[in-house]
Backbone as numpy.savetxt, mean C-alpha at the origin, in Angstrom:
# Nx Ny Nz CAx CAy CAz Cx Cy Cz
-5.38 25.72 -10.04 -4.90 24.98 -8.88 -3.94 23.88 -9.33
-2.99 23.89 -8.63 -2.03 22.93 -9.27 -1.96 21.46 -8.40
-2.06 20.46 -9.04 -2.58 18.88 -9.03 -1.44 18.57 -7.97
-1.93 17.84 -6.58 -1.54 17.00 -5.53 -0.57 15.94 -6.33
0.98 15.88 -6.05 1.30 14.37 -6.57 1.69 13.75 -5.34
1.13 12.77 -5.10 1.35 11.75 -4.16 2.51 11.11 -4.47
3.31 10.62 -3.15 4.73 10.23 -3.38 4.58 8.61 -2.81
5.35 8.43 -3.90 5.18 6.68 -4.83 6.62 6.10 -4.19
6.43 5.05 -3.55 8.16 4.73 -3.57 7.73 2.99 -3.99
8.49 2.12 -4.64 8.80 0.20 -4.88 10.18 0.51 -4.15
10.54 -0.41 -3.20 11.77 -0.23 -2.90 11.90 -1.92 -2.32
13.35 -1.90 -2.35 13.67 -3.13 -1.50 13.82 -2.88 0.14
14.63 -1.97 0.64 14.96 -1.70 2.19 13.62 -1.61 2.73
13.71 -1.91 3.94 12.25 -1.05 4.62 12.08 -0.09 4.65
11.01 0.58 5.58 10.69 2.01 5.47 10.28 2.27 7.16
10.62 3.59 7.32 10.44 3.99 8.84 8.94 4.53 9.07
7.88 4.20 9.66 6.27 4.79 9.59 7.03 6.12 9.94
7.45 6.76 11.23 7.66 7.78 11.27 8.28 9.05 10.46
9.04 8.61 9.73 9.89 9.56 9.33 9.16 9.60 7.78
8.26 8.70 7.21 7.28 9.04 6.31 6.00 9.54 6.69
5.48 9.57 7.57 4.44 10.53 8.19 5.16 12.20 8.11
6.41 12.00 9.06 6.91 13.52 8.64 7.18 14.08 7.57
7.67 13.19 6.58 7.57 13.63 4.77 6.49 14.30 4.67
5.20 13.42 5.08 4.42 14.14 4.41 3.23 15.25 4.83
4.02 15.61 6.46 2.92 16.40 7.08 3.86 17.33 7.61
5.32 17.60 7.76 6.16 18.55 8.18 5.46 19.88 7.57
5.38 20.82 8.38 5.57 22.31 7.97 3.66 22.36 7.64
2.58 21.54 7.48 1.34 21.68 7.05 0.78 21.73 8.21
0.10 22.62 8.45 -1.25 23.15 9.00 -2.62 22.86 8.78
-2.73 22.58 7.75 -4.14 22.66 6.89 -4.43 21.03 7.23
-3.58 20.19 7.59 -4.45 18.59 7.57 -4.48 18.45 8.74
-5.56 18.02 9.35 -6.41 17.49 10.83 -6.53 15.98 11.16
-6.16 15.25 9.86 -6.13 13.83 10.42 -5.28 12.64 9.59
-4.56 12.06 9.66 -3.72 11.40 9.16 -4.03 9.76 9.42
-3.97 9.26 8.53 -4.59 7.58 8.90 -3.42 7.03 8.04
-2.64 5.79 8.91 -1.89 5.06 8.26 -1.96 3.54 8.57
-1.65 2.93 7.26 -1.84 1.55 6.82 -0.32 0.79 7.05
-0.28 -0.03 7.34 1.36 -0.95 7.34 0.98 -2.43 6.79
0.90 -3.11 6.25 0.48 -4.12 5.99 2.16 -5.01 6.02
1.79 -6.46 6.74 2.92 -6.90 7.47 2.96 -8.74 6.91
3.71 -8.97 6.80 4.29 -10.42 6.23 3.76 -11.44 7.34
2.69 -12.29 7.14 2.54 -13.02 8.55 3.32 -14.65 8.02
3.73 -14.96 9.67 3.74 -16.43 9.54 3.13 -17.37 9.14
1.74 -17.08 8.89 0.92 -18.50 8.49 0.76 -19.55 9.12
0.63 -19.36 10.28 0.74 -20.41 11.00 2.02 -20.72 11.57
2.91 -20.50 11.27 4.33 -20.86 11.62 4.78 -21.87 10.15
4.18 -21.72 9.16 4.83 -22.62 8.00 5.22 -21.71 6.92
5.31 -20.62 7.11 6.22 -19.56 6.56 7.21 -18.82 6.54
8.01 -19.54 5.88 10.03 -18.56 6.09 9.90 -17.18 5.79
9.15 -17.13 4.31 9.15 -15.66 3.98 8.67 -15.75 2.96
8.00 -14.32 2.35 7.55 -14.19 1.10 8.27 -13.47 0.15
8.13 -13.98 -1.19 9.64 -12.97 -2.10 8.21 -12.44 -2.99
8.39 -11.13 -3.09 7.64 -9.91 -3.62 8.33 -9.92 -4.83
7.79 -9.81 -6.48 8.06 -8.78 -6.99 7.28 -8.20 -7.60
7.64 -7.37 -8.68 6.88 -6.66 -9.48 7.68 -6.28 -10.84
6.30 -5.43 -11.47 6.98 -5.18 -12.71 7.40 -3.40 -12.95
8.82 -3.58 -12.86 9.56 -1.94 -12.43 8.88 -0.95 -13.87
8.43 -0.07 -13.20 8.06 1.22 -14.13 6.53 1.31 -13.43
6.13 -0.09 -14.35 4.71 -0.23 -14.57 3.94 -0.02 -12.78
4.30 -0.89 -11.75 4.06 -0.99 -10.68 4.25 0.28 -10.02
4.99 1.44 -10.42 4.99 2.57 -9.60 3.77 3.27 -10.78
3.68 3.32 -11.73 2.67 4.61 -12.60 1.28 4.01 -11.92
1.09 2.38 -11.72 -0.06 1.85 -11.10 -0.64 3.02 -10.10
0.38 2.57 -8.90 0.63 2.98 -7.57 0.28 4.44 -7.86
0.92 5.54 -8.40 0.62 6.77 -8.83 -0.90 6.81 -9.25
-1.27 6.30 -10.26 -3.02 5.95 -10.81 -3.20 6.15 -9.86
-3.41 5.36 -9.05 -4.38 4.40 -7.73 -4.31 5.87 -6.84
-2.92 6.35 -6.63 -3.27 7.52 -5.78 -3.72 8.87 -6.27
-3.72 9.11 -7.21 -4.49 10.44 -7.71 -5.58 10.46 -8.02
-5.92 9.00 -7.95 -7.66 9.25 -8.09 -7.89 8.91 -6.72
-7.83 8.56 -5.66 -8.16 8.64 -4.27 -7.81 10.56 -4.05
-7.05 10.86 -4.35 -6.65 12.46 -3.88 -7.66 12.94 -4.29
-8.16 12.99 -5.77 -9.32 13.45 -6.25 -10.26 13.27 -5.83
-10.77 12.27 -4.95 -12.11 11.59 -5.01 -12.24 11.71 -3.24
-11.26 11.68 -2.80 -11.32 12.33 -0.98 -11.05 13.52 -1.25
-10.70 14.68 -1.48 -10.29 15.69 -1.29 -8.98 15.65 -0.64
-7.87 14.68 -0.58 -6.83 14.49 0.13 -6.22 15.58 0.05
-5.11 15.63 1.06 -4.06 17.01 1.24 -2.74 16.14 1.03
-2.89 14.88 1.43 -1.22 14.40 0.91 -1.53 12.83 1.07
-0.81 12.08 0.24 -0.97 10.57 -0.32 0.27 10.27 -0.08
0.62 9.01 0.33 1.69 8.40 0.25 1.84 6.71 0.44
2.94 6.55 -0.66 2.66 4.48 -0.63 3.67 4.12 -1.04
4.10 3.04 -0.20 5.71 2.64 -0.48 5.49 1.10 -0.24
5.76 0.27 -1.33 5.77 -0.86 -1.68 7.22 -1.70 -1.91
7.46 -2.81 -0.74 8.54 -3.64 -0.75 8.24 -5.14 -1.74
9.51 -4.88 -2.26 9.88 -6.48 -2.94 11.10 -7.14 -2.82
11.49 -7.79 -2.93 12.56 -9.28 -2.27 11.71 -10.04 -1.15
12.50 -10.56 -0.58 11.89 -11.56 0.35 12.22 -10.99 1.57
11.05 -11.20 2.17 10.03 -10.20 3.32 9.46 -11.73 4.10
10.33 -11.20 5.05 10.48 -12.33 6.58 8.79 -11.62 7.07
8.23 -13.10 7.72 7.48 -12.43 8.68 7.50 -11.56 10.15
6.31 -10.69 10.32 6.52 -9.79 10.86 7.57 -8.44 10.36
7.93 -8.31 9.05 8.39 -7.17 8.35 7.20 -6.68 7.84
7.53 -5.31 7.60 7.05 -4.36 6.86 6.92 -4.85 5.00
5.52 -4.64 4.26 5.36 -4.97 3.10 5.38 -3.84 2.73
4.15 -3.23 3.40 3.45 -1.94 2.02 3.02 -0.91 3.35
3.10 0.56 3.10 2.55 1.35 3.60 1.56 2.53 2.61
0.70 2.78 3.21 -0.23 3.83 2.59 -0.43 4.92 3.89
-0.26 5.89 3.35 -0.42 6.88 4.65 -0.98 8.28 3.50
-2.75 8.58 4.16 -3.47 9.89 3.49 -3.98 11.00 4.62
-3.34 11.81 4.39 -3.71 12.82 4.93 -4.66 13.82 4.42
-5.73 13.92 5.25 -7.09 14.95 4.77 -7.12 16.33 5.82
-8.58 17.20 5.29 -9.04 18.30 6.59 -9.46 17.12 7.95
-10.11 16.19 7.61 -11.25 15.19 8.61 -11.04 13.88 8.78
-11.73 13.27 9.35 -10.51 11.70 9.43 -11.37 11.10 8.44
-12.37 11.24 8.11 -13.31 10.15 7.19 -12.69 9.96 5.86
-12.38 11.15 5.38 -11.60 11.78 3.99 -9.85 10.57 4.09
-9.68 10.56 5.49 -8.35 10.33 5.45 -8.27 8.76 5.67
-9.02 7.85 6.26 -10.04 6.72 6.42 -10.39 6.34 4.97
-11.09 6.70 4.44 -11.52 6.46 2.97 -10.21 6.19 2.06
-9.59 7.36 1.87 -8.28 7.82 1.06 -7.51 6.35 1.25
-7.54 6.08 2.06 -6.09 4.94 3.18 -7.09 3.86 2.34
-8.19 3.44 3.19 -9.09 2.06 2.33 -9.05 1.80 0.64
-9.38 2.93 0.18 -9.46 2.73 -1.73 -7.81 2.30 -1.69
-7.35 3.08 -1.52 -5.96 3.00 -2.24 -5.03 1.44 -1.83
-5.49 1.23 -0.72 -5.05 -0.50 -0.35 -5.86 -1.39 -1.08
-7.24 -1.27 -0.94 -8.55 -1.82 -2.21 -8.30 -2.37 -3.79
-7.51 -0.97 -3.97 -6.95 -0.89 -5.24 -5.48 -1.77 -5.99
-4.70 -1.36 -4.82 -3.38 -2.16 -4.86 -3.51 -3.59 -4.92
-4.36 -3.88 -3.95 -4.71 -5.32 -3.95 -4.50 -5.90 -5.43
-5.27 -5.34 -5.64 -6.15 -5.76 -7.32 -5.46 -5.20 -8.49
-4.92 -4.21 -8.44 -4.22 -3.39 -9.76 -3.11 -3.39 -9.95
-2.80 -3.36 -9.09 -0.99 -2.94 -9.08 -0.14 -4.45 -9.62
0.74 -4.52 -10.29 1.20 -5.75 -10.67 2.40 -5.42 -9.75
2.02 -7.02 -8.81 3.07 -7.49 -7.73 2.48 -8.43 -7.65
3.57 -9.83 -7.20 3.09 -11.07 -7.29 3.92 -11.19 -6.15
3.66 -12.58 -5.34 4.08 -13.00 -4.13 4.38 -14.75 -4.28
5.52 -15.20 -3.48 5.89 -16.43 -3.92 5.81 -17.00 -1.99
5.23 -18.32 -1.89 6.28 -18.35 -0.47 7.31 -19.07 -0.17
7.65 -18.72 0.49 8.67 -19.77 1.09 8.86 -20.84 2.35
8.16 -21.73 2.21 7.42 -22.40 3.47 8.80 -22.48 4.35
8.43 -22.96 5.29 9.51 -22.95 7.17 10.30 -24.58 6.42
9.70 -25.78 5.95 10.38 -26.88 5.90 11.41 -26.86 4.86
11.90 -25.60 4.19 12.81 -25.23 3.29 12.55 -25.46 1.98
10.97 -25.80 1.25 10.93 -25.70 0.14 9.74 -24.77 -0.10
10.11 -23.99 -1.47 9.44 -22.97 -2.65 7.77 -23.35 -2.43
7.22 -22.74 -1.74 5.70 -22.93 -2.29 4.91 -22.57 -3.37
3.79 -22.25 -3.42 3.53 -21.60 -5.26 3.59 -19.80 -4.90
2.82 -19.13 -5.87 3.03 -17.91 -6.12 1.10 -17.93 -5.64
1.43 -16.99 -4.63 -0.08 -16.12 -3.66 -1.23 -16.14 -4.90
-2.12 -16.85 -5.43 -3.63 -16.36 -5.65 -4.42 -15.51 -5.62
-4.70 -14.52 -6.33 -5.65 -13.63 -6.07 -6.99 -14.00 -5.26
-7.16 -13.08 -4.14 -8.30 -14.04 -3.38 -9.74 -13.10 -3.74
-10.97 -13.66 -4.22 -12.16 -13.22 -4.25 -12.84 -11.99 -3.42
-12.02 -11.99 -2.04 -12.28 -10.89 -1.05 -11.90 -9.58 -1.55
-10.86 -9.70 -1.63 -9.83 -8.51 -2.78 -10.76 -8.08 -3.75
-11.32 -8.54 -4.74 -11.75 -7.96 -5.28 -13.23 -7.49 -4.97
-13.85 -8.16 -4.06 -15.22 -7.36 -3.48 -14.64 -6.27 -3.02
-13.71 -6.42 -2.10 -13.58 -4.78 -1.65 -13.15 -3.61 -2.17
-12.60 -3.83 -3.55 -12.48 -2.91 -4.73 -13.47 -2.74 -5.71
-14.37 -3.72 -5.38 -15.60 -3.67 -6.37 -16.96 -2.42 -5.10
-16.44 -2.14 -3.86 -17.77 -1.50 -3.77 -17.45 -0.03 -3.75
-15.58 0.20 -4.11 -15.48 1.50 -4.41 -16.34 2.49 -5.89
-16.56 1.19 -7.10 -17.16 1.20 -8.03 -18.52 0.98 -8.34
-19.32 1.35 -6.95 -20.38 0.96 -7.32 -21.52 2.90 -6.73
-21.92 3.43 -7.70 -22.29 4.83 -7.77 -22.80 5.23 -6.27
């Protein structure tokens, strides 16, 4: 049987939900439920201009790849997909999408959760902000939540 590769994109432009759902379900029969993730730049209250994303090029997509072939493996997925923005990302833009397609929605539910779980925590991307009163804030903190919710994918 030849190995599912889930399609990886880091990009700067945005991305259309639709026309990546059709990437990855055009012409298939065999998947019954599709669950997709958008994760979105908030205001913070209104004291946020924007956040500048980056990452580290190579490394941040083989992550992203990791992260999704062991969710494919471990749901039985039929198709994976995750496209990760960096530059500076106004609120209410598009950051990150994850979109898994399974036979069942639980498979496809699951698939979508690990693989955001994971990113959180694995993937090297760092976040800076840019507060509304026009000066540099620090660089985003890893928050404790993040990693509980990647810690109960690891637990037997």
């Amino acid at each position: 049987m030849v190995a599912l590769k889930p399609f990886i994109r880091v990009q700067r432009e945005d991305f259309d939900l639709q026309t990546e759902i059709a990437m990855l379900t055009e012409g298939r029969q065999d998947i019954g439920a599709v669950v997709t993730f958008t994760g979105l730049c908030r205001d913070e209250g209104g004291s946020l201009n924007a956040l500048e994303l980056e990452h580290y090029p190579g490394m941040a997509e083989a992550e992203m790849a990791r992260i999704a072939e062991l969710a494919i493996a471990r749901f039985s997925l039929l198709g994976l997909s995750a496209v990760h923005r960096y530059g500076k990302i106004a609120p209410g833009e598009n950051i990150v999408l994850v979109i898994a397609a399974a036979s069942h929605r639980q498979a496809a539910f699951d698939g979508a959760n690990f693989v955001m779980d994971f990113l959180k925590t694995a993937a090297p991307f760092w976040k800076k902000e840019h507060l509304a009163n026009g000066s540099t804030g620090s660089w985003v903190a890893a928050k404790d939540a993040d990693d509980a919710a990647r810690d109960k994918w690891l637990k037997p």
